[in-house]
C-alpha positions, 0 to 999 in steps of 0.5 A: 425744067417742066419736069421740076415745076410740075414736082413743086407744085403738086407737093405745094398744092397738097399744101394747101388742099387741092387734090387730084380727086376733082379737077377743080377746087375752089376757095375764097381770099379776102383782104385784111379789112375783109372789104374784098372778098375774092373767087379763086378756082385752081385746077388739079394740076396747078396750071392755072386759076380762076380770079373773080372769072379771069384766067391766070397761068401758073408763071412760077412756083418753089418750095420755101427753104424756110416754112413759106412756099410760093406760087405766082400766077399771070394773065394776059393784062400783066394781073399777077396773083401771088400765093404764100403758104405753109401748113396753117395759112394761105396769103395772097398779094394782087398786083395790077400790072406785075410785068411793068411795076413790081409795086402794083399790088393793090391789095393783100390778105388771106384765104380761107383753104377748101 
């Protein structure tokens, strides 16, 4: 199952720039107003990313059976950060409390792809 997740993200993380050249990418999101602008690093192997300086662990990822793929990632105070992409667009979804209220997201928007 590992073996699976692993597959999937490397061939979505290509999707969206990151590479194993460097350990370490990094990109900025922005809401739709652009009032809110966001640091997110993500790590070579897709394991994890970095949001405005919080860790979040990879919890799930699949390749889209239309043009979207997903990947969701968690951090210990049930901040979730889910990505949509395909070949041209990045988009991101923040949810405040994912774990407890599937409706927490607070905010949306898109990502500017390093």
């Amino acid at each position: 199952m590992k073996i699976t997740y692993f597959v999937i993200l490397a061939i979505s993380l290509s999707l969206i720039g990151c590479t194993k050249k460097d350990k370490i990418k990094s990109f900025t999101c922005s809401n739709t107003d652009f009032s809110k602008t966001h640091s997110v690093s993500i790590d070579s192997e897709g394991k994890f990313i970095i949001y405005d300086g919080r860790k979040l662990l990879l919890r799930n990822a699949r390749l889209g059976e239309d043009e979207w793929s997903y990947a969701y990632f968690i951090g210990n105070n049930n901040e979730l950060v889910a990505f949509s992409f395909n070949e041209n667009k990045t988009l991101y979804h923040h949810y405040t409390d994912a774990r407890n209220d599937s409706n927490s997201y607070d905010e949306y928007g898109g990502c500017k792809r390093p």
